[in-house]
PQR file of N, CA, C, O and H, with PARSE charges and radii, in Angstrom:
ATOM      1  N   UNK A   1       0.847  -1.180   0.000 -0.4000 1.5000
ATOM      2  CA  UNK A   1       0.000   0.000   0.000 -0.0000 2.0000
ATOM      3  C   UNK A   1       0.890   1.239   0.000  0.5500 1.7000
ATOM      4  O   UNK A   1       1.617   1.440   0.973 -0.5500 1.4000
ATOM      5  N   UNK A   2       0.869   2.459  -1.499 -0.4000 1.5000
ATOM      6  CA  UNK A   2       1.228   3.764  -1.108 -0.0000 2.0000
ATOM      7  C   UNK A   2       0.459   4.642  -0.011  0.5500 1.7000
ATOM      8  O   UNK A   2      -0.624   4.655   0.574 -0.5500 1.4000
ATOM      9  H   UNK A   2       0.278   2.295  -2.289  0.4000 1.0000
ATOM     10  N   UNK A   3       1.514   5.286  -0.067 -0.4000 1.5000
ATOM     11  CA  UNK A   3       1.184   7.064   0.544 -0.0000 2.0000
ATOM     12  C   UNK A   3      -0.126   7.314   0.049  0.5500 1.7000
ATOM     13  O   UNK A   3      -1.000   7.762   0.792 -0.5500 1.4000
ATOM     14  H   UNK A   3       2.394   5.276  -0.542  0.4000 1.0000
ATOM     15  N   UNK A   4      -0.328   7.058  -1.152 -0.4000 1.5000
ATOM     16  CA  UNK A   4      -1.607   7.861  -2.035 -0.0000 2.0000
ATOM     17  C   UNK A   4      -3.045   6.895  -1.670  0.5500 1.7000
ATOM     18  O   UNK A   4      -4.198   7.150  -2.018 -0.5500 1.4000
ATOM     19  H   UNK A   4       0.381   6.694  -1.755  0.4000 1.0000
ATOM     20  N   UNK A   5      -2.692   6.044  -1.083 -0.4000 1.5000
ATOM     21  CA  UNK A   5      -3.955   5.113  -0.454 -0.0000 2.0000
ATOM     22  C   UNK A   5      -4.216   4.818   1.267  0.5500 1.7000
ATOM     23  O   UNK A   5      -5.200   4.216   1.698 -0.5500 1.4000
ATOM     24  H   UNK A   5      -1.756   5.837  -0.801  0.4000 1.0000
ATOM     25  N   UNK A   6      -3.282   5.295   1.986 -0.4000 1.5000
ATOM     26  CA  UNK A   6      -3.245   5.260   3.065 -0.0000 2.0000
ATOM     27  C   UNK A   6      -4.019   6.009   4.311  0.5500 1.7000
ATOM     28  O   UNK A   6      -4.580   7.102   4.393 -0.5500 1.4000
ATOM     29  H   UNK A   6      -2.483   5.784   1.636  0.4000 1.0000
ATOM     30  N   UNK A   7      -3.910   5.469   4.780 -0.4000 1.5000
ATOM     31  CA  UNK A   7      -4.811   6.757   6.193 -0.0000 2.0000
ATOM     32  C   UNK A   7      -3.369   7.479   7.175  0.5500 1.7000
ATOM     33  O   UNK A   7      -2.451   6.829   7.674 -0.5500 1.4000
ATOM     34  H   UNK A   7      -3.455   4.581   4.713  0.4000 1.0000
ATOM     35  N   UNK A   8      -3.552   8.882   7.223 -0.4000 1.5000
ATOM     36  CA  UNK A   8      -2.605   9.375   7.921 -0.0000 2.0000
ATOM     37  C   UNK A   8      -2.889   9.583   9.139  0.5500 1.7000
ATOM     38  O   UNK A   8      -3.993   9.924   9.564 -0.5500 1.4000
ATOM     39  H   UNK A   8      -4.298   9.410   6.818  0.4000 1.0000
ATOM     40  N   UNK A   9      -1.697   9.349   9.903 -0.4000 1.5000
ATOM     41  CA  UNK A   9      -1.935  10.022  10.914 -0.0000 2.0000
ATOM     42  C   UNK A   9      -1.519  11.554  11.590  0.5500 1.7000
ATOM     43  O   UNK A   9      -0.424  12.049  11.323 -0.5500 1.4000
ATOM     44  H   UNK A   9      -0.800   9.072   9.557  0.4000 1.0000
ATOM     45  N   UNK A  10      -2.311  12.118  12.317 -0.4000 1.5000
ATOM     46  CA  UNK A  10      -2.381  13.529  12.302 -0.0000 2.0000
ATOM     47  C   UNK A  10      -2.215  13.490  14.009  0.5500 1.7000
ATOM     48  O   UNK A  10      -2.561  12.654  14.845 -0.5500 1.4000
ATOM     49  H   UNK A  10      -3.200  11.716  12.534  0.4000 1.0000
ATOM     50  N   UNK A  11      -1.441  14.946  14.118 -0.4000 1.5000
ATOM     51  CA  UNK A  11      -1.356  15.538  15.066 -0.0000 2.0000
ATOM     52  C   UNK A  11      -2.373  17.031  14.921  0.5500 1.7000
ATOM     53  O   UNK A  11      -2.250  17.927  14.087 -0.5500 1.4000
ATOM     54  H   UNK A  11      -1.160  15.624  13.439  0.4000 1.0000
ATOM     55  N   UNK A  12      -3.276  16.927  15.925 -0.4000 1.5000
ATOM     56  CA  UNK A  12      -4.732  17.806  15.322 -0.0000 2.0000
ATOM     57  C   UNK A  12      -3.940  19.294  16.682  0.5500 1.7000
ATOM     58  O   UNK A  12      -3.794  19.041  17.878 -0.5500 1.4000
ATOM     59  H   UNK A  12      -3.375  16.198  16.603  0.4000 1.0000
ATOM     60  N   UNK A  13      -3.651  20.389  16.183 -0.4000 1.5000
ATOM     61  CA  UNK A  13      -3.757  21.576  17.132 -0.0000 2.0000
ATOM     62  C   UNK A  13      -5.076  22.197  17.172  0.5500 1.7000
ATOM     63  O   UNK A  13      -6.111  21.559  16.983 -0.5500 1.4000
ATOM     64  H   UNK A  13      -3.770  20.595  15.211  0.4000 1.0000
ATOM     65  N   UNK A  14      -5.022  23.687  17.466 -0.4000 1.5000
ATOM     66  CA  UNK A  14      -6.421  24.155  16.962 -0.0000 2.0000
ATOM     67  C   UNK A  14      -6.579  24.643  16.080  0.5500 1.7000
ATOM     68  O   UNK A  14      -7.612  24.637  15.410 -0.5500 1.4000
ATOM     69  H   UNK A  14      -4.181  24.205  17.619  0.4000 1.0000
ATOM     70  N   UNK A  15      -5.296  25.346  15.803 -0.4000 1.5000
ATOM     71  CA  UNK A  15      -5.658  26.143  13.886 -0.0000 2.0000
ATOM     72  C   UNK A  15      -5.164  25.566  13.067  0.5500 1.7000
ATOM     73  O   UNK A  15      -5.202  25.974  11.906 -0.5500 1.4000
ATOM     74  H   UNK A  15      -4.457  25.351  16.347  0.4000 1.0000
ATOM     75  N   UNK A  16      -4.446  24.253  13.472 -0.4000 1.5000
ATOM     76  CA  UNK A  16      -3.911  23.420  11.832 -0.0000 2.0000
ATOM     77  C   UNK A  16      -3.621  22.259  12.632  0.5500 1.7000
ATOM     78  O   UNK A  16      -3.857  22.061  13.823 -0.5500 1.4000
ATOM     79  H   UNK A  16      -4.415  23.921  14.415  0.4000 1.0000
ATOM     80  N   UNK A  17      -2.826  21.201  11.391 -0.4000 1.5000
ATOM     81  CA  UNK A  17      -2.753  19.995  11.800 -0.0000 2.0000
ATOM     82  C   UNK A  17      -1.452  19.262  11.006  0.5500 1.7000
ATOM     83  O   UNK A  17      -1.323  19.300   9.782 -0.5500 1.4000
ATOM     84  H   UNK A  17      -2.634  21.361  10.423  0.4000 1.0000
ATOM     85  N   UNK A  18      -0.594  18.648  11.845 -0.4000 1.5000
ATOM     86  CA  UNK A  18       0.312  18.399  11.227 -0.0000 2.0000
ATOM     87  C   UNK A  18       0.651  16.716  10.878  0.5500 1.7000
ATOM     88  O   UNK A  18       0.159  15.748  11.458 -0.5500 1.4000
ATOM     89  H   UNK A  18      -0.698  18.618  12.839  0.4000 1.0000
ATOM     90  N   UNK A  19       1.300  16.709  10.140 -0.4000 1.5000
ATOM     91  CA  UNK A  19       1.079  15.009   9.704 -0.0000 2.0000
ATOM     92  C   UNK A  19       2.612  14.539  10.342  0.5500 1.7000
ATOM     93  O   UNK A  19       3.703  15.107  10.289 -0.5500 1.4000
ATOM     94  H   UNK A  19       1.700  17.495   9.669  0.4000 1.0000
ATOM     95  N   UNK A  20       2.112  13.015  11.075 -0.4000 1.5000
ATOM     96  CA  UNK A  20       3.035  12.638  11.602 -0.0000 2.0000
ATOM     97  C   UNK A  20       3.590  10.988  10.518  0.5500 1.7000
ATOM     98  O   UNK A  20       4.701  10.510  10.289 -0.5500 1.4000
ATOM     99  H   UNK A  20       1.226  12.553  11.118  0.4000 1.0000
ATOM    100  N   UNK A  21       2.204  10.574  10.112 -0.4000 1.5000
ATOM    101  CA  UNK A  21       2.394   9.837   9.246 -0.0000 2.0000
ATOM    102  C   UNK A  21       1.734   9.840   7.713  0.5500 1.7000
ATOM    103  O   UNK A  21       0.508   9.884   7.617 -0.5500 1.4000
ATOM    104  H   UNK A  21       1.301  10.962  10.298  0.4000 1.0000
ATOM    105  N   UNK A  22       2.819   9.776   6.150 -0.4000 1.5000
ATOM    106  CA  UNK A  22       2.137  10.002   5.570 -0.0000 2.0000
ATOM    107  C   UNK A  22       1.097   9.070   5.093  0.5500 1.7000
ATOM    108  O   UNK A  22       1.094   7.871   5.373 -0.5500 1.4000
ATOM    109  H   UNK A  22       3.815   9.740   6.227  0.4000 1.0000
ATOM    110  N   UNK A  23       0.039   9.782   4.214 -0.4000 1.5000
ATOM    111  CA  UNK A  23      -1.252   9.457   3.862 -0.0000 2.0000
ATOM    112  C   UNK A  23      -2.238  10.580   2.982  0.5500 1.7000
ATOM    113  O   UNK A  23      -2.270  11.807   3.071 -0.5500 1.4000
ATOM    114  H   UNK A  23       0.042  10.756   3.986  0.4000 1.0000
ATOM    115  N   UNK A  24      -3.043   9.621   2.077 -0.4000 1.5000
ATOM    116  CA  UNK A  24      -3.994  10.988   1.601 -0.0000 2.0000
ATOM    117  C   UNK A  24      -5.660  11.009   2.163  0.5500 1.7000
ATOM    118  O   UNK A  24      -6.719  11.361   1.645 -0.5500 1.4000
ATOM    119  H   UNK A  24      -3.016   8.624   2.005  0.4000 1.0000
ATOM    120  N   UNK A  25      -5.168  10.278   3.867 -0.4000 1.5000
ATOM    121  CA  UNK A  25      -6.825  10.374   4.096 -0.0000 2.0000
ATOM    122  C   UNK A  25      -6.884  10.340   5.452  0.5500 1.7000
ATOM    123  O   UNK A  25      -5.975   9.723   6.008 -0.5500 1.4000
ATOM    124  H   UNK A  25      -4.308   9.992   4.287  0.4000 1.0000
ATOM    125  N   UNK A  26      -8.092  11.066   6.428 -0.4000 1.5000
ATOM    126  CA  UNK A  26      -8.025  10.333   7.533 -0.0000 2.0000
ATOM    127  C   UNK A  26      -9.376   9.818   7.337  0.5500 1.7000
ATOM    128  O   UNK A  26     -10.012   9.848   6.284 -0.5500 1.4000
ATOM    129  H   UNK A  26      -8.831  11.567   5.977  0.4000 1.0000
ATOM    130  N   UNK A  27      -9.803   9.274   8.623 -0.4000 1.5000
ATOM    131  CA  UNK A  27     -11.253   8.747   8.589 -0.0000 2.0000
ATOM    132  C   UNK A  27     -12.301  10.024   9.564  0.5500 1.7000
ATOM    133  O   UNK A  27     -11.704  10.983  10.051 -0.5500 1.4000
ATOM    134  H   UNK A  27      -9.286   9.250   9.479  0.4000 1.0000
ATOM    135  N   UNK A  28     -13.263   9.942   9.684 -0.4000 1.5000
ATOM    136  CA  UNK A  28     -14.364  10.562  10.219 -0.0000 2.0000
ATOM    137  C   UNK A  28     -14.660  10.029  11.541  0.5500 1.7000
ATOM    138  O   UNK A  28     -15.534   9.164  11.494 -0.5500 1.4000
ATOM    139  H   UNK A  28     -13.749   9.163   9.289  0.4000 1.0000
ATOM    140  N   UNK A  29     -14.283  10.232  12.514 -0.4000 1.5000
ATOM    141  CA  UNK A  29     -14.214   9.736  13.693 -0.0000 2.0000
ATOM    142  C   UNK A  29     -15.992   9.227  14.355  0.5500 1.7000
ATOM    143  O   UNK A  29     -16.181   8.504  15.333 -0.5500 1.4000
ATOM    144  H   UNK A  29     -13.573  10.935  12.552  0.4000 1.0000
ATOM    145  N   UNK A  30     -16.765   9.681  13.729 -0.4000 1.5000
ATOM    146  CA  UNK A  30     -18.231   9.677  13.523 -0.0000 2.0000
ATOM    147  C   UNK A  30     -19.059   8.653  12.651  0.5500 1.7000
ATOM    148  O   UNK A  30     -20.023   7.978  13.012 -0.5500 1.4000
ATOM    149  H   UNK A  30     -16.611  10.269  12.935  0.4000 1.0000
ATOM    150  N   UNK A  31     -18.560   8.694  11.641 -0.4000 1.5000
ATOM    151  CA  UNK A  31     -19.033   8.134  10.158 -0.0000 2.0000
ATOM    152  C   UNK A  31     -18.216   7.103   9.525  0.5500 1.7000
ATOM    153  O   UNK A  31     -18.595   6.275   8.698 -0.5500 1.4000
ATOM    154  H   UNK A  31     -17.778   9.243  11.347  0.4000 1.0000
ATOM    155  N   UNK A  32     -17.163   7.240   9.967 -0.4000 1.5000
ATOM    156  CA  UNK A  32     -15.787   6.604   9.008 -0.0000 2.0000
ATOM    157  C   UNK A  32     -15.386   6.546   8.569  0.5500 1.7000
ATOM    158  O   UNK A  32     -14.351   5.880   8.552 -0.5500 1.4000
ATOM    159  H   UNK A  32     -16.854   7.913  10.639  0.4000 1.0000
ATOM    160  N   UNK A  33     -16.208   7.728   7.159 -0.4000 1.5000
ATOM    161  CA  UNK A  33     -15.739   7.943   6.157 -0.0000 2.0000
ATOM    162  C   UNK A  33     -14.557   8.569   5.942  0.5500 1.7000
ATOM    163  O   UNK A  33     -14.024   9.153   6.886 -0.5500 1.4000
ATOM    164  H   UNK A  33     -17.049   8.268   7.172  0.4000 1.0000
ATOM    165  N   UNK A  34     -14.009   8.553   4.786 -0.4000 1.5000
ATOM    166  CA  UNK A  34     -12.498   8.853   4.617 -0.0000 2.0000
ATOM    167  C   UNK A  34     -12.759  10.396   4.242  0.5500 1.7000
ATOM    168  O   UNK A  34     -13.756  10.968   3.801 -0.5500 1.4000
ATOM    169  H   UNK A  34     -14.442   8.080   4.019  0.4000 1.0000
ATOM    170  N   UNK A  35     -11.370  10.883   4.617 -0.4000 1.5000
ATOM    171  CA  UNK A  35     -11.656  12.618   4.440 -0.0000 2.0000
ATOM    172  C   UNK A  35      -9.871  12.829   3.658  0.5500 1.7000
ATOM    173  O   UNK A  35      -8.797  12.834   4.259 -0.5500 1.4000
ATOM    174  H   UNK A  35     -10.560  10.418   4.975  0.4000 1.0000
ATOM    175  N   UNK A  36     -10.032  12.926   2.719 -0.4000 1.5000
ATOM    176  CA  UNK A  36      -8.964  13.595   2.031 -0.0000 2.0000
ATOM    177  C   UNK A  36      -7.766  14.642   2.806  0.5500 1.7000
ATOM    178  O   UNK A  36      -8.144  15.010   3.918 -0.5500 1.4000
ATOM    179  H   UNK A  36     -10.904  12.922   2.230  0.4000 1.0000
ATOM    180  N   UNK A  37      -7.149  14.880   2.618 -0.4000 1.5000
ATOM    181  CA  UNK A  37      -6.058  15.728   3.638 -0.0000 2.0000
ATOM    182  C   UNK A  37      -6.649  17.196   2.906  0.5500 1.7000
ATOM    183  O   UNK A  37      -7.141  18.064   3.628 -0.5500 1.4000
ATOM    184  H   UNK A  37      -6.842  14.582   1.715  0.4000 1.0000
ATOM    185  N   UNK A  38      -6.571  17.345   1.709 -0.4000 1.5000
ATOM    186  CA  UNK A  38      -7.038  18.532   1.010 -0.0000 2.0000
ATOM    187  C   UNK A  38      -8.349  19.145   1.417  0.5500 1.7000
ATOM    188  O   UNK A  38      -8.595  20.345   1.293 -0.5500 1.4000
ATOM    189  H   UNK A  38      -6.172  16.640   1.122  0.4000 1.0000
ATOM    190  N   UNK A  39      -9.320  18.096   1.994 -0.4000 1.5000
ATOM    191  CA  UNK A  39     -10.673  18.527   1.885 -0.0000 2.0000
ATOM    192  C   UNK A  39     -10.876  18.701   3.767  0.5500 1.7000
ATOM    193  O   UNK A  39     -11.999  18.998   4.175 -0.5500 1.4000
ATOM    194  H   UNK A  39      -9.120  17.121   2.095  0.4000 1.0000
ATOM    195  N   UNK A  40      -9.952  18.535   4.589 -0.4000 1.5000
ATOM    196  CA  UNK A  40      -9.608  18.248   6.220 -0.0000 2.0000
ATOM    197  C   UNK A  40     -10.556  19.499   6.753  0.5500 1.7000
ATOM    198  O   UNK A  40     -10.033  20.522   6.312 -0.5500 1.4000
ATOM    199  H   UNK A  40      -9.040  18.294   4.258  0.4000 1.0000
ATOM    200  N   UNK A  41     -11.472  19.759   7.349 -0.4000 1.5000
ATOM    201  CA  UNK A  41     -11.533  21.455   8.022 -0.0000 2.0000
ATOM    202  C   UNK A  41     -12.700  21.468   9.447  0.5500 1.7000
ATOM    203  O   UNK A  41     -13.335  22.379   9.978 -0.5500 1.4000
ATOM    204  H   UNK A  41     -11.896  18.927   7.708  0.4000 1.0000
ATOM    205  N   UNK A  42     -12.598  20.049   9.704 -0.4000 1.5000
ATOM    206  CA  UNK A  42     -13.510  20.070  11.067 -0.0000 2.0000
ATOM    207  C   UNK A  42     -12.399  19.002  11.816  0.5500 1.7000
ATOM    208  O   UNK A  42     -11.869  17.955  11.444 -0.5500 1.4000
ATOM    209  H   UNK A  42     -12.083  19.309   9.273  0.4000 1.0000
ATOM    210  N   UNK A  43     -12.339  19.687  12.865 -0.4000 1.5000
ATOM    211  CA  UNK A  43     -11.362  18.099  14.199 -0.0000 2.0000
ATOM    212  C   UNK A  43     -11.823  18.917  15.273  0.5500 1.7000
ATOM    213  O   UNK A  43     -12.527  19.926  15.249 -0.5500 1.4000
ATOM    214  H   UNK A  43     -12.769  20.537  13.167  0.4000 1.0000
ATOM    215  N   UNK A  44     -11.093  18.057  16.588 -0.4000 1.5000
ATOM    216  CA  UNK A  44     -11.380  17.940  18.012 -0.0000 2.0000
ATOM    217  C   UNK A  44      -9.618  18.093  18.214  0.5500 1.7000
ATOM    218  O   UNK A  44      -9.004  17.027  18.235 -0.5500 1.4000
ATOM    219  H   UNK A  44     -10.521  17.237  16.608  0.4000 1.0000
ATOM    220  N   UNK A  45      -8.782  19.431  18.365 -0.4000 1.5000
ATOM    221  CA  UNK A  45      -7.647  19.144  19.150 -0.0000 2.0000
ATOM    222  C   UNK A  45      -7.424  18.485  20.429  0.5500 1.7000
ATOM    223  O   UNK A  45      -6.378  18.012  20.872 -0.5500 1.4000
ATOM    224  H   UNK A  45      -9.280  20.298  18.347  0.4000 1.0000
ATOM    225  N   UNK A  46      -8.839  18.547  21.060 -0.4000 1.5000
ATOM    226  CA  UNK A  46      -8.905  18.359  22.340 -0.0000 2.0000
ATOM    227  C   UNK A  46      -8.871  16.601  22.262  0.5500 1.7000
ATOM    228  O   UNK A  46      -7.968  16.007  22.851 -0.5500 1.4000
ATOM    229  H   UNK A  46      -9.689  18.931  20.700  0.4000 1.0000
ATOM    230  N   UNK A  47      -9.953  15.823  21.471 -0.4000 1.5000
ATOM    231  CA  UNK A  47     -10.277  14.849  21.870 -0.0000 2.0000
ATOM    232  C   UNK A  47      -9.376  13.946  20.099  0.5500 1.7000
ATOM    233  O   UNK A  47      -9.629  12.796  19.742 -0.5500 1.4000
ATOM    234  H   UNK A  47     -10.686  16.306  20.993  0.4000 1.0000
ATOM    235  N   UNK A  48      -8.405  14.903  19.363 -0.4000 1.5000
ATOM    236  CA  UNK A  48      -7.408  14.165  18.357 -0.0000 2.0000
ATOM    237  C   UNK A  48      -8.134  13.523  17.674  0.5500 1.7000
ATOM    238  O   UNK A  48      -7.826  12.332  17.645 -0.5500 1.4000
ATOM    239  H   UNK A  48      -8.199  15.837  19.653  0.4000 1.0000
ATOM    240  N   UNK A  49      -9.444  13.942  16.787 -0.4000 1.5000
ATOM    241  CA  UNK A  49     -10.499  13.744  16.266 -0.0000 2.0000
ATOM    242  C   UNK A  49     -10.537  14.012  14.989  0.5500 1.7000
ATOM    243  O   UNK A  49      -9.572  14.758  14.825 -0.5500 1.4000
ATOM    244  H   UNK A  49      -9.695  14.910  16.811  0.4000 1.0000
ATOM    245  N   UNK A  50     -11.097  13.853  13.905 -0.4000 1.5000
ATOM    246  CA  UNK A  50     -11.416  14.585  12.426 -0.0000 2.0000
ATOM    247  C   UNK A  50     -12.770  14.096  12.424  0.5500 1.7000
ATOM    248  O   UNK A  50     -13.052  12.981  12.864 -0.5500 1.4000
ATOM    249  H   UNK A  50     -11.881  13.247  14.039  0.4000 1.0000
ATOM    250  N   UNK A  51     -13.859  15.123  11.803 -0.4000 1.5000
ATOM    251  CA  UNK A  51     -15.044  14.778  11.480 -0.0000 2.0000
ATOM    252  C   UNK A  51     -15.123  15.730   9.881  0.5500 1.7000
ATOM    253  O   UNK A  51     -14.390  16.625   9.462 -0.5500 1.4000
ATOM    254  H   UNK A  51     -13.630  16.029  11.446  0.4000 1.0000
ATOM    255  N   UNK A  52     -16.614  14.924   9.145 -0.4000 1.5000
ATOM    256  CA  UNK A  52     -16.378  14.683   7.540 -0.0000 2.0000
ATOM    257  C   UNK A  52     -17.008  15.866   7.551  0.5500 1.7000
ATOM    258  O   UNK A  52     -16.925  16.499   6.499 -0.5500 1.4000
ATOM    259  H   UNK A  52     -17.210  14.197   9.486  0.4000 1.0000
ATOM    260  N   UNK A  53     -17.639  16.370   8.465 -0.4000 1.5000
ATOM    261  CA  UNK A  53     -18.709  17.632   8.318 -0.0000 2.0000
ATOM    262  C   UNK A  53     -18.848  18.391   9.444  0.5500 1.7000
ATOM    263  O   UNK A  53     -18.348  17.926  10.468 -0.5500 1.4000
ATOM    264  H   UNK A  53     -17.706  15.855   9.319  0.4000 1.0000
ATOM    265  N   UNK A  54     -19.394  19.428   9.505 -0.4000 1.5000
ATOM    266  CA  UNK A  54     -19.781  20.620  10.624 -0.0000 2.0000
ATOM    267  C   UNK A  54     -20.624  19.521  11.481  0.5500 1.7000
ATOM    268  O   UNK A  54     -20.298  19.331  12.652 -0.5500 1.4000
ATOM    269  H   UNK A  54     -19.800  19.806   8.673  0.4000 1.0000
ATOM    270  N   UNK A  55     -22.022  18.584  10.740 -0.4000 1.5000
ATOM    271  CA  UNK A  55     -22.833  18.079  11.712 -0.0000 2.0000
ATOM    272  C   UNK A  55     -22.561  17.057  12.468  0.5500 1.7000
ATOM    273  O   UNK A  55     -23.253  16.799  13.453 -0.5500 1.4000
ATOM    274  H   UNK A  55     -22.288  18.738   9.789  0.4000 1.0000
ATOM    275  N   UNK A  56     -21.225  16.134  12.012 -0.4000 1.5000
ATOM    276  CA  UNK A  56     -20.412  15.191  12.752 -0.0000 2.0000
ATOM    277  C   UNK A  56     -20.268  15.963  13.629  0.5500 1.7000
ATOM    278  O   UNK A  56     -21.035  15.895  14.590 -0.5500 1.4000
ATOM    279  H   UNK A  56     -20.663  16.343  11.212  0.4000 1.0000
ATOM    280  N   UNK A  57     -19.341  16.853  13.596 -0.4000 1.5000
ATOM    281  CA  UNK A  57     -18.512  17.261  14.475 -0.0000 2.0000
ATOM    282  C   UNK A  57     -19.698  17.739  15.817  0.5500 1.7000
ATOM    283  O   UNK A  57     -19.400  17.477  16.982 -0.5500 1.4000
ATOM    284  H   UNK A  57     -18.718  16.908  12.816  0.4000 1.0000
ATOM    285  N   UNK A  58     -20.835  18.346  15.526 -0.4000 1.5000
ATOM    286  CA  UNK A  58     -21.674  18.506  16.392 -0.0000 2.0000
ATOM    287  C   UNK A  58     -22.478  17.595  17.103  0.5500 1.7000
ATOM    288  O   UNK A  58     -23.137  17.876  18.105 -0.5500 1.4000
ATOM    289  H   UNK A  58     -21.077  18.559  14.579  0.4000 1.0000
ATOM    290  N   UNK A  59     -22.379  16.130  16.373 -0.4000 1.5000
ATOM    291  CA  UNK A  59     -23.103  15.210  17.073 -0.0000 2.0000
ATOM    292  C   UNK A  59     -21.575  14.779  18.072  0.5500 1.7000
ATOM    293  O   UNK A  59     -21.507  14.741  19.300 -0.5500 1.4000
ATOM    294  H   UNK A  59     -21.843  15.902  15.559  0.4000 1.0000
ATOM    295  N   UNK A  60     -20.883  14.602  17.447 -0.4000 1.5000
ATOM    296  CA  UNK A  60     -19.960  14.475  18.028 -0.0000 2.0000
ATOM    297  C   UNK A  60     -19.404  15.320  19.971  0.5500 1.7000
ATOM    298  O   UNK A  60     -18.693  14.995  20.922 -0.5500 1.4000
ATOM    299  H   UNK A  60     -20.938  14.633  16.449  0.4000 1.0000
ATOM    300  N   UNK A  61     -20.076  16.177  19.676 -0.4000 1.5000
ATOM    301  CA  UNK A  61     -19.133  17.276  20.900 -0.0000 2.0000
ATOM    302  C   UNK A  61     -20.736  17.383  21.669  0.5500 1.7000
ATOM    303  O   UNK A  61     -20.922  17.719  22.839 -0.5500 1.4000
ATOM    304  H   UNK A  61     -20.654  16.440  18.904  0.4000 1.0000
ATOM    305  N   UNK A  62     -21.450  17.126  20.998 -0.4000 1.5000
ATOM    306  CA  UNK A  62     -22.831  17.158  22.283 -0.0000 2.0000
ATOM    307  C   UNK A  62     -23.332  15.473  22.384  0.5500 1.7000
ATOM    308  O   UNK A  62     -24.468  15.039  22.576 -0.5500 1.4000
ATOM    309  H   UNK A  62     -21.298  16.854  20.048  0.4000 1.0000
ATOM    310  N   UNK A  63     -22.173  14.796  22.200 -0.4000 1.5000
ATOM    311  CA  UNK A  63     -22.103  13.290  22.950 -0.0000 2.0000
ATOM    312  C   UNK A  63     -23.422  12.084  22.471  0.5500 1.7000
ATOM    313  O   UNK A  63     -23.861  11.066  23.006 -0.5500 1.4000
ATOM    314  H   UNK A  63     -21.250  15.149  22.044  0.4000 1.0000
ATOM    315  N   UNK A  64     -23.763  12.894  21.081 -0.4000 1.5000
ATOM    316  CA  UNK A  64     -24.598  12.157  20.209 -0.0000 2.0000
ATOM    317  C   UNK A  64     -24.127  11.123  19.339  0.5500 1.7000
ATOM    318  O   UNK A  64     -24.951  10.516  18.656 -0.5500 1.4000
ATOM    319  H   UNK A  64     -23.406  13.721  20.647  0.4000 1.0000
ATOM    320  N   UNK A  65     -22.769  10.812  19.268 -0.4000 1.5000
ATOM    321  CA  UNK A  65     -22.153   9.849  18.535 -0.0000 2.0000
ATOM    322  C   UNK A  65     -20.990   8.979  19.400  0.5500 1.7000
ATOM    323  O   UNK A  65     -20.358   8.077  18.850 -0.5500 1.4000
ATOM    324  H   UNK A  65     -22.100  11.305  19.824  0.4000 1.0000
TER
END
């Protein structure tokens, strides 16, 4: 398996995110779905999270998922 098929792993801050391992995807901590590194713009620094959408991320943080 390449880089170009892999899931990365991320170090999530609050205004960006840095890659510790490469990859062109993470998953949706919610859904599962895979999220492109390009398309990345919802996480949890707190809880080292990525979600695929605004409404993950909200089911997510009010303990609905």
């Amino acid at each position: 398996m390449s880089s170009n098929d892999a899931v990365a792993k991320l170090l999530y801050g609050p205004n960006e995110f840095r890659v510790l391992k490469a990859g062109n995807h993470v998953l949706c901590a919610v859904t599962g779905e895979p999220i492109p590194l390009d398309e990345l713009r919802y996480w949890s620094a707190q809880r080292q999270e990525a979600y695929a959408s605004p409404e993950a991320a909200t089911k997510r943080l009010l303990g609905q998922a």
